[in-house]
VEXRO-622184 format. One record per residue (C-alpha): residue number from 1; residue in one letter; x, y, z. Coordinates in nm, 4 decimals. Last residue first. Layout:
BEGIN
> NUM	A	X	Y	Z $
...
END
This chain:
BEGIN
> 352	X	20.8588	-1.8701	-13.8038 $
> 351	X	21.1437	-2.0681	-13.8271 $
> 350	X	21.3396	-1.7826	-13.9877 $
> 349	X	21.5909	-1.7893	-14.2822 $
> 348	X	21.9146	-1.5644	-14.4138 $
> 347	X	22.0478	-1.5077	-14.0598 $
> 346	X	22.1406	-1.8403	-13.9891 $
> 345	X	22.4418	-1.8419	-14.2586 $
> 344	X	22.5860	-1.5209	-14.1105 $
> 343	X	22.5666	-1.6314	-13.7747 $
> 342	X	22.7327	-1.9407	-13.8107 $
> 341	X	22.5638	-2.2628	-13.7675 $
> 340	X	22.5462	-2.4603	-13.5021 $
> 339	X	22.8147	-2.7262	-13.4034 $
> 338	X	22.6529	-3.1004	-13.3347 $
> 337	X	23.0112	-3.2677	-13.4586 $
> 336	X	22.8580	-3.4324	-13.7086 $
> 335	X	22.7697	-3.7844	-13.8754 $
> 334	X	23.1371	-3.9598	-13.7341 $
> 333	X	22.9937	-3.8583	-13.3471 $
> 332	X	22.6905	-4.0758	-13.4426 $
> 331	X	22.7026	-4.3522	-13.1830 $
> 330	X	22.7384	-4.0331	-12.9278 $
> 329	X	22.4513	-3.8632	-13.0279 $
> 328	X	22.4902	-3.6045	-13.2783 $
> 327	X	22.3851	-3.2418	-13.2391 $
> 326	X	22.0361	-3.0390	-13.3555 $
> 325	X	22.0522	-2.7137	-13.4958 $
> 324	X	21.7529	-2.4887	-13.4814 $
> 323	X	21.7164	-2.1686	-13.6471 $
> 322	X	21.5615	-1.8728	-13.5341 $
> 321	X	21.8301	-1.6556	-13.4691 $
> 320	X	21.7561	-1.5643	-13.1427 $
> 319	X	22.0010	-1.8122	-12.9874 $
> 318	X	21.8495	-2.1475	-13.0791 $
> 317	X	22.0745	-2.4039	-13.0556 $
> 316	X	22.0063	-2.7931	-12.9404 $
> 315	X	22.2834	-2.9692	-12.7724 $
> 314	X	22.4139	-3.2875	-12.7636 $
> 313	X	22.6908	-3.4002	-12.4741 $
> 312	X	22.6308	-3.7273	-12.5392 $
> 311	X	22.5657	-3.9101	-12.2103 $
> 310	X	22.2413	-3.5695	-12.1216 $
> 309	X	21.9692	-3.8529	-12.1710 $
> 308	X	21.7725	-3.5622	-12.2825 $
> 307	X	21.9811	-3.2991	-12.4642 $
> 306	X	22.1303	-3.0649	-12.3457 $
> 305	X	22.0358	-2.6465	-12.3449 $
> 304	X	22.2689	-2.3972	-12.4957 $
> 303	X	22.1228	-1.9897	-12.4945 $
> 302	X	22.1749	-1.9605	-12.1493 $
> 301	X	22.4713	-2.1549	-12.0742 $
> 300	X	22.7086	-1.9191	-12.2702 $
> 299	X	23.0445	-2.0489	-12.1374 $
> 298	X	23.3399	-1.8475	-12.3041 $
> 297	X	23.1189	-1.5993	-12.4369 $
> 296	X	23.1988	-1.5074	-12.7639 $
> 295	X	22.8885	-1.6198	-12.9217 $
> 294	X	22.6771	-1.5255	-12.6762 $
> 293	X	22.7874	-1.1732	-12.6413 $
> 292	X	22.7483	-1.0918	-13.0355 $
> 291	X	22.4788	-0.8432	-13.0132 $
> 290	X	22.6778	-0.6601	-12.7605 $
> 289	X	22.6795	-0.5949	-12.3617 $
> 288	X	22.3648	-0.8169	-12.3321 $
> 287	X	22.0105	-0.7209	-12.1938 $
> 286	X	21.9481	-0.4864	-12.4689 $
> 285	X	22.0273	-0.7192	-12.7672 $
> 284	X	21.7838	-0.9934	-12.5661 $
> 283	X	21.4955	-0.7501	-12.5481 $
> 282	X	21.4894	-0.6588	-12.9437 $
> 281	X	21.5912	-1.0508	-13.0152 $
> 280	X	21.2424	-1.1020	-12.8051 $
> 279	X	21.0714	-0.8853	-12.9637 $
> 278	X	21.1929	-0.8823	-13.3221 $
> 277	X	21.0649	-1.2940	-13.2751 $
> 276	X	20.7423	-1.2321	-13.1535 $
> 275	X	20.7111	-0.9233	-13.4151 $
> 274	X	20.8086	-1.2566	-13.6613 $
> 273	X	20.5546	-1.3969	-13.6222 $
> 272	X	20.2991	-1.1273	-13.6035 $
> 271	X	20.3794	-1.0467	-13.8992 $
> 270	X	20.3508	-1.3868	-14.0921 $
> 269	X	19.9788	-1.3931	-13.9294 $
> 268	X	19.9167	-1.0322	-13.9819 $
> 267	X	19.9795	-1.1164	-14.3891 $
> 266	X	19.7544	-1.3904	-14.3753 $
> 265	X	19.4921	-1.2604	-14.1937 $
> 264	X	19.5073	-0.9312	-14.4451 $
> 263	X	19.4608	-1.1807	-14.7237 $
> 262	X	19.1847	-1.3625	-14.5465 $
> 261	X	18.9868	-1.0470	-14.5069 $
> 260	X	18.9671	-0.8973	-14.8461 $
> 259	X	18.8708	-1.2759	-15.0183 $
> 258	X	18.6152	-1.2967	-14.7111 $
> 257	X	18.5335	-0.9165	-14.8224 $
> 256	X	18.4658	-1.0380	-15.1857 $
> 255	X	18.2610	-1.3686	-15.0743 $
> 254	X	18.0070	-1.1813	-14.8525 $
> 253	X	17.9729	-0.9172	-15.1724 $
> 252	X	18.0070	-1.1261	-15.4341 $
> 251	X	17.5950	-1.1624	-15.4682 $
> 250	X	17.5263	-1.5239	-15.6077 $
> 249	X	17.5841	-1.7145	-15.2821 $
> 248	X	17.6126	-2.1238	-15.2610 $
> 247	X	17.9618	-2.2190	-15.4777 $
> 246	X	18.0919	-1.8332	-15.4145 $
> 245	X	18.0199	-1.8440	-15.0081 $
> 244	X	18.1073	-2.2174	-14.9891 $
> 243	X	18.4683	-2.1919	-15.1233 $
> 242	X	18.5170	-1.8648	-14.9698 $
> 241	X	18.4299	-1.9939	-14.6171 $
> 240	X	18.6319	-2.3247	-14.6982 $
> 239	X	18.9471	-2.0201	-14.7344 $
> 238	X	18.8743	-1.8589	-14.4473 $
> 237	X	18.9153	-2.1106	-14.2206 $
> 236	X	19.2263	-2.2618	-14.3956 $
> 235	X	19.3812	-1.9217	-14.3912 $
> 234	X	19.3062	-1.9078	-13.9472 $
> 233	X	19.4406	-2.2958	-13.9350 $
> 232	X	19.7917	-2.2283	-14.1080 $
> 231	X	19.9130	-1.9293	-13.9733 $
> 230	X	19.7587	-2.0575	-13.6304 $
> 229	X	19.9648	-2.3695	-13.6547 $
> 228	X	20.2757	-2.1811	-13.7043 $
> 227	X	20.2254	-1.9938	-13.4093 $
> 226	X	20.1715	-2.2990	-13.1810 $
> 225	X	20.4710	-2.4625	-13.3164 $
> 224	X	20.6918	-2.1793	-13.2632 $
> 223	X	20.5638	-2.0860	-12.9045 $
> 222	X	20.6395	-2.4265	-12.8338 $
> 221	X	20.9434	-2.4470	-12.9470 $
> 220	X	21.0076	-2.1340	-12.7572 $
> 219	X	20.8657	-2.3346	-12.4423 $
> 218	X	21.1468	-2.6090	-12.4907 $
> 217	X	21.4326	-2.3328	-12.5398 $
> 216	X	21.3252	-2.1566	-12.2054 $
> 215	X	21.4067	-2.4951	-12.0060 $
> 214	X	21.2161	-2.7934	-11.8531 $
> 213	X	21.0795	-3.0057	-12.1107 $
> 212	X	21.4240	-3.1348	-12.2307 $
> 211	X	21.5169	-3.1439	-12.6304 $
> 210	X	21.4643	-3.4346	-12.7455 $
> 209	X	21.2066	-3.4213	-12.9510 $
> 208	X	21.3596	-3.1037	-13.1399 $
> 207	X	21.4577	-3.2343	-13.4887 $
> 206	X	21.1266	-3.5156	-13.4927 $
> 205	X	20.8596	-3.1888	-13.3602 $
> 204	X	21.0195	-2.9484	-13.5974 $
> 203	X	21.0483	-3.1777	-13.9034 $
> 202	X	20.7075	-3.2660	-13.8433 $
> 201	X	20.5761	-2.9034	-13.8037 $
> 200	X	20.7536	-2.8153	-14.0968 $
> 199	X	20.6586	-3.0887	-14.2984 $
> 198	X	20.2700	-3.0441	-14.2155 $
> 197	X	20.2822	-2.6941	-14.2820 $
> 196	X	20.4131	-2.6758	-14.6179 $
> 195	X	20.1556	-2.9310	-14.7222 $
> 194	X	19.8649	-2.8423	-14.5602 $
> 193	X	19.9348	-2.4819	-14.6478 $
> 192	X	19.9569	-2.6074	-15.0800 $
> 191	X	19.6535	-2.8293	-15.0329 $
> 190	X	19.4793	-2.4997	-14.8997 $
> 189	X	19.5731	-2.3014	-15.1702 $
> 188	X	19.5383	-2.5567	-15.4003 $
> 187	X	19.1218	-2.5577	-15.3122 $
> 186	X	19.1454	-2.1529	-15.3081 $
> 185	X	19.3176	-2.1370	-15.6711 $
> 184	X	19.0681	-2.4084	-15.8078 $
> 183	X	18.7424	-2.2703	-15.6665 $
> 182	X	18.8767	-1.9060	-15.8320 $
> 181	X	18.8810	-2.1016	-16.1348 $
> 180	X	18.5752	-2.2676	-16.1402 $
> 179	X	18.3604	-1.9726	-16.0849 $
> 178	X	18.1178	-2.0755	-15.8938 $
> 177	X	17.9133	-1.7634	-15.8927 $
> 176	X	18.1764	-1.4464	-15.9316 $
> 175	X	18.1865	-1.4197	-16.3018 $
> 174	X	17.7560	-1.2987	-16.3073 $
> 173	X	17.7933	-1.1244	-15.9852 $
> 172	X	18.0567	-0.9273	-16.1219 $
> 171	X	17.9189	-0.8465	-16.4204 $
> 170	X	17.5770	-0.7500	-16.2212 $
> 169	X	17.7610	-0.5242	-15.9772 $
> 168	X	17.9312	-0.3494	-16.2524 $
> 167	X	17.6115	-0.2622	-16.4547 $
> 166	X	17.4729	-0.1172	-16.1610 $
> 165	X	17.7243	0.0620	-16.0270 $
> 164	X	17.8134	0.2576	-16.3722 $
> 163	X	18.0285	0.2350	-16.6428 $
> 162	X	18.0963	-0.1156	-16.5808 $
> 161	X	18.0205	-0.3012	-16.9297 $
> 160	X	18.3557	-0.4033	-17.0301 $
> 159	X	18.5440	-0.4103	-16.6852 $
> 158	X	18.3868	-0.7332	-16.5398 $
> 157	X	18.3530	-0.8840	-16.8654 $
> 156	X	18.6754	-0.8261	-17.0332 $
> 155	X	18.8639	-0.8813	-16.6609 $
> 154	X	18.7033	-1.2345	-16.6372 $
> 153	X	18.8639	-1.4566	-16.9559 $
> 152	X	19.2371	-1.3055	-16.9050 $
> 151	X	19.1810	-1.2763	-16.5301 $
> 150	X	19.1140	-1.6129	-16.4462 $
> 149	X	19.3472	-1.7609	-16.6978 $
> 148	X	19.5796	-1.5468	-16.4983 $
> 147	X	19.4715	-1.7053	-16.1723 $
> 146	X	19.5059	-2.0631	-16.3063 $
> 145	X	19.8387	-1.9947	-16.4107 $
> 144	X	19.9382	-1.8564	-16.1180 $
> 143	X	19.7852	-2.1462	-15.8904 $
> 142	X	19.9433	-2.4013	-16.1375 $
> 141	X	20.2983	-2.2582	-16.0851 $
> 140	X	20.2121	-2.2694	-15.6850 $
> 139	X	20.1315	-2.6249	-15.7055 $
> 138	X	20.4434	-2.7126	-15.8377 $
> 137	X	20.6508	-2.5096	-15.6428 $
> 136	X	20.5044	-2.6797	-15.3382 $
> 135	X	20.5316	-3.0354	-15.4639 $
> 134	X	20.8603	-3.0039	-15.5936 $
> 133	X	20.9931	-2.8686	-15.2584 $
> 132	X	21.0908	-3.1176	-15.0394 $
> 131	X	21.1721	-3.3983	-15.2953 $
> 130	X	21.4069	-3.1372	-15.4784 $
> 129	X	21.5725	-3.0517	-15.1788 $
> 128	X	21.6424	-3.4178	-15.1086 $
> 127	X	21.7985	-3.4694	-15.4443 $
> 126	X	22.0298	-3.1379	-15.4074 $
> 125	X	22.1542	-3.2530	-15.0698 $
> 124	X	22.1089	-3.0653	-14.7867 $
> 123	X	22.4153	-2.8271	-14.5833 $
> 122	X	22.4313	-2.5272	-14.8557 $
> 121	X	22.0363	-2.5199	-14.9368 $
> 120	X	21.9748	-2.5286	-14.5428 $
> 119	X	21.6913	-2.7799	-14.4813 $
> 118	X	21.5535	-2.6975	-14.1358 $
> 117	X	21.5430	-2.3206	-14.1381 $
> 116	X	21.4905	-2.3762	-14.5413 $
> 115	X	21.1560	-2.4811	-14.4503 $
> 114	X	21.0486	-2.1850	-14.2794 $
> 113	X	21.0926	-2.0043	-14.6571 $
> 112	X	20.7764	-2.1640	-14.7547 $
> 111	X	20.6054	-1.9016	-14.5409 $
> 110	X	20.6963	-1.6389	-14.7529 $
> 109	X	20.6134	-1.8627	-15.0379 $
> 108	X	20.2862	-1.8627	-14.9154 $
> 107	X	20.2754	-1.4998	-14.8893 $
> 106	X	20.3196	-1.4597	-15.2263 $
> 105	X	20.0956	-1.7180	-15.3154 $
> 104	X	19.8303	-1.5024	-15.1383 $
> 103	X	19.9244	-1.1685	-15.3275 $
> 102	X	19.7200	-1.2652	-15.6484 $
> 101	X	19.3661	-1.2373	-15.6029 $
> 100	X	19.2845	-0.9224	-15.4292 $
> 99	X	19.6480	-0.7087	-15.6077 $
> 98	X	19.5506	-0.8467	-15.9165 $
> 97	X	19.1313	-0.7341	-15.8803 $
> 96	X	19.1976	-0.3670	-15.7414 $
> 95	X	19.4968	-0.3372	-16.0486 $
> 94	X	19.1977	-0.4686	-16.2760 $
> 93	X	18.9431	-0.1634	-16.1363 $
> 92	X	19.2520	0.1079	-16.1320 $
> 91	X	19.3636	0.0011	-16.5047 $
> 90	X	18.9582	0.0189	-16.6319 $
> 89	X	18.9270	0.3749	-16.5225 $
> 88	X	18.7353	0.4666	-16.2247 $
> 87	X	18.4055	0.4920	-16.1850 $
> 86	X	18.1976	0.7605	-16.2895 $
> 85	X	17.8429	0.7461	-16.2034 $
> 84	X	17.8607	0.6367	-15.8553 $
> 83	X	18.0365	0.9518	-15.7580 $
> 82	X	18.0626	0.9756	-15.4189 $
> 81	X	17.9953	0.5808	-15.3139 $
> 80	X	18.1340	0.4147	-15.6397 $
> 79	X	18.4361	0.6058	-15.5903 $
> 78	X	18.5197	0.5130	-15.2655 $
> 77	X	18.4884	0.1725	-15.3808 $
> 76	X	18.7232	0.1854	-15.6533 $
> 75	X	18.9899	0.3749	-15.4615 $
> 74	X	18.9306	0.2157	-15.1261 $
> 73	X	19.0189	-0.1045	-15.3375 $
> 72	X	19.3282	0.0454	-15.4880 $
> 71	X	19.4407	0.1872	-15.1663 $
> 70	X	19.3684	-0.1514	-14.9085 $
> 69	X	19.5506	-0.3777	-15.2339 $
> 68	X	19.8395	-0.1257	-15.1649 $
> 67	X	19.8123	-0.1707	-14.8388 $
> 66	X	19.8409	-0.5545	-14.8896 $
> 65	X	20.1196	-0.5284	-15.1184 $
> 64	X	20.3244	-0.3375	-14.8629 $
> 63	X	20.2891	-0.5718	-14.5375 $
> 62	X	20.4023	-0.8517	-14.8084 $
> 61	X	20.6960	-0.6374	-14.8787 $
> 60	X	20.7760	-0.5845	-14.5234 $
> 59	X	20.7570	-0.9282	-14.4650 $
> 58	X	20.9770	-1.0750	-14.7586 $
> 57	X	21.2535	-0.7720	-14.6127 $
> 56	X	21.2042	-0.9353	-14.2494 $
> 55	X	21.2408	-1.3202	-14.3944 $
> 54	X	21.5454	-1.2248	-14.6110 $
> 53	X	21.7464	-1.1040	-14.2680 $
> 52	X	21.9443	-0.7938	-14.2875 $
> 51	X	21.6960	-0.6284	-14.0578 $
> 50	X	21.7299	-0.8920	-13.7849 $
> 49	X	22.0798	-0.7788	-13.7793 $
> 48	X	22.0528	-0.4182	-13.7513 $
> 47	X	21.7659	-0.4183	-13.4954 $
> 46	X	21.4369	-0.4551	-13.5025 $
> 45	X	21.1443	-0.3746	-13.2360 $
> 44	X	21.0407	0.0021	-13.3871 $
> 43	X	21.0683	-0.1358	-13.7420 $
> 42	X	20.7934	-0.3895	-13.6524 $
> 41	X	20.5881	-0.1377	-13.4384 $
> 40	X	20.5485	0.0680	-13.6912 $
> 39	X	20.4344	-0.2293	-13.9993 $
> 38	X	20.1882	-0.3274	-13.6818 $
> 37	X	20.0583	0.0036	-13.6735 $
> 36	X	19.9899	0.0021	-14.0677 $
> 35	X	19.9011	-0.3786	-14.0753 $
> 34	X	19.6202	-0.2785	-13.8101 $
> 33	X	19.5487	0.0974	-14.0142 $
> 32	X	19.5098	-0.1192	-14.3369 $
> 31	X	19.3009	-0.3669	-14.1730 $
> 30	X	19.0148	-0.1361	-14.0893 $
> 29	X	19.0127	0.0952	-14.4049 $
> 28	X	19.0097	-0.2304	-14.6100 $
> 27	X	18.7245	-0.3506	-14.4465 $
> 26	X	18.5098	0.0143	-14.3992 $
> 25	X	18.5549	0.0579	-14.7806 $
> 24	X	18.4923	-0.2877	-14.8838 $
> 23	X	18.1849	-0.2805	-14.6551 $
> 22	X	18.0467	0.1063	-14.7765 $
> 21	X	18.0781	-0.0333	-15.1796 $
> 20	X	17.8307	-0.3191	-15.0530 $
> 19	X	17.6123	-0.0787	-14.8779 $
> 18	X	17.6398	0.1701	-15.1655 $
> 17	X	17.3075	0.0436	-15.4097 $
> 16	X	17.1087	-0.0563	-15.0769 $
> 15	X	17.1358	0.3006	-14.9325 $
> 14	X	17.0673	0.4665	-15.2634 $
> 13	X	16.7634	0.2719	-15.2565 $
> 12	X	16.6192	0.3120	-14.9476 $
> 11	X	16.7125	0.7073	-14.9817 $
> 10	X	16.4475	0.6955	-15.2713 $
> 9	X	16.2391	0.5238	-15.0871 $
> 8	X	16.2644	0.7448	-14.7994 $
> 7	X	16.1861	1.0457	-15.0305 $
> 6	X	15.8677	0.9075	-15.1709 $
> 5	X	15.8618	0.7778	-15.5539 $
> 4	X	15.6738	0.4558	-15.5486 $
> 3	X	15.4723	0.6558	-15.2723 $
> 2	X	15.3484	0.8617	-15.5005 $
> 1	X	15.2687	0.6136	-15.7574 $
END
């Protein structure tokens, strides 16, 4: 019996109970200073214009849900470390779980937006609009739904009986183990990234394959297509993980820091996007007597690169505003006159 109760079991124990609580913590804490830094840096890089844009505000409110999901979980986890006795109240624990399960459609719509780069609401027709993003809004209607039918039949039981660690852990292990709602959100979830992914990658590749090899406008396509890819690849990843963790592992604590993880990914992956971007505008606004120095130039070769074939005069137009316009060949001169858009128009979306 006396060794039943020795010191260093004791400690064993105690060790075992707050390991899980210790990972959230040491996640959360991790991430939250990289978005944190990365929120800096952001600001630091933009300018007046890019700041106006919808796609920077969407960012910087993504960057802000996920450190508030990094406080609320701290919060509960913290709290199960000093004081496992007490937890916090029931409105802290459910805000942790909204704030975990929740802000990926937001950031899927953020990265919806791309599409409107290519189909500007005020230049495509209502019908084709409709086809384009039906699907999407769709499945993003059925992922909320299924996530609040997920927390109107879970948050009883995981909050109900949690008035200490043990008693939480075993609630949530019990609504955690192929739960067939949380499968449902993460399977759509991925169909819903294929989807938006695939048509703006196609749409890039068919809008811009003529565009020479040789030029700086050719390698930003490029950089475009490569960094949409990983926003799409590096979710994906993580969400199959989730989908075998909770369908094959009864403990929620692998699964709950792959949930943790893949929505600070996410949000690093829009970010870092459009840093690239905030960049690159940041450099080119410095190089330039004013922001506006391409546009009134009377021959601004560097931002205006022809099209293969180079009969037609075409031109594709990408000068920092992240939007590509695409002229008419000569057989099609009664389609479009192959001007870009305005600035004030282009500022509202972002390829990337």
């Amino acid at each position: 019996m006396a060794s039943v109760t020795s010191p260093e079991v004791i400690i064993d124990a105690f060790i075992a109970g707050i390991r899980p609580n210790f990972d959230y913590v040491l996640t959360d804490t991790a991430f939250s200073a990289c978005l944190l830094t990365l929120l800096v840096v952001l600001f630091a890089f933009s300018t007046k214009e890019s700041r106006r844009r919808l796609v920077f505000r969407l960012n910087v409110l993504a960057i802000c849900v996920a450190l508030t999901l990094g406080i609320f979980s701290s919060l509960v986890s913290g709290r199960a470390i000093i004081d496992p006795f007490a937890q916090v109240s029931k409105g802290v624990y459910i805000a942790s779980i909204v704030f975990a399960v929740f802000p990926p459609v937001l950031y899927d719509s953020i990265l919806l937006t791309r599409l409107f780069a290519l189909y500007p609401v005020s230049n495509t027709p209502r019908i084709t609009l409709l086809k384009m993003f039906a699907f999407p809004f769709c499945v993003k209607c059925a992922r909320v739904i299924v996530l609040v039918r997920f927390l109107s039949i879970g948050v009883n039981n995981y909050v109900g009986s949690a008035f200490n660690t043990t008693a939480l852990e075993q609630d949530q292990a019990a609504a955690w183990f192929r739960n067939p709602y949380m499968v449902s959100e993460w399977t759509m979830q991925i169909a819903d990234n294929l989807y938006s992914v695939s048509i703006f990658l196609y749409n890039l590749h068919t809008r811009t394959s003529l565009v020479k090899r040789a030029g700086g406008i050719a390698e930003r396509i490029r950089q475009i297509f490569y960094i949409s890819l990983a926003n799409f690849v590096f979710p994906l990843i993580f969400n199959v993980a989730q989908i075998i963790c909770i369908t094959t592992d009864r403990s929620p604590t692998t699964g709950t820091i792959l949930l943790t993880m893949n929505n600070y990914i996410t949000v690093m992956g829009v970010l870092c996007a459009t840093l690239w971007f905030s960049g690159s505008e940041w450099v080119r606004t410095r190089n330039e007597p004013s922001s506006d120095h391409m546009f009134n130039s009377p021959n601004p070769q560097p931002a205006r690169h022809h099209v293969a074939g180079g009969r037609s005069g075409n031109e594709v137009v990408l000068i920092g505003r992240e939007s590509v316009s695409v002229g008419t060949t000569s057989s099609d001169t009664k389609a479009g006159s192959g001007e870009f858009t305005p600035p004030e128009k282009e500022n509202k979306y972002s390829l990337v």
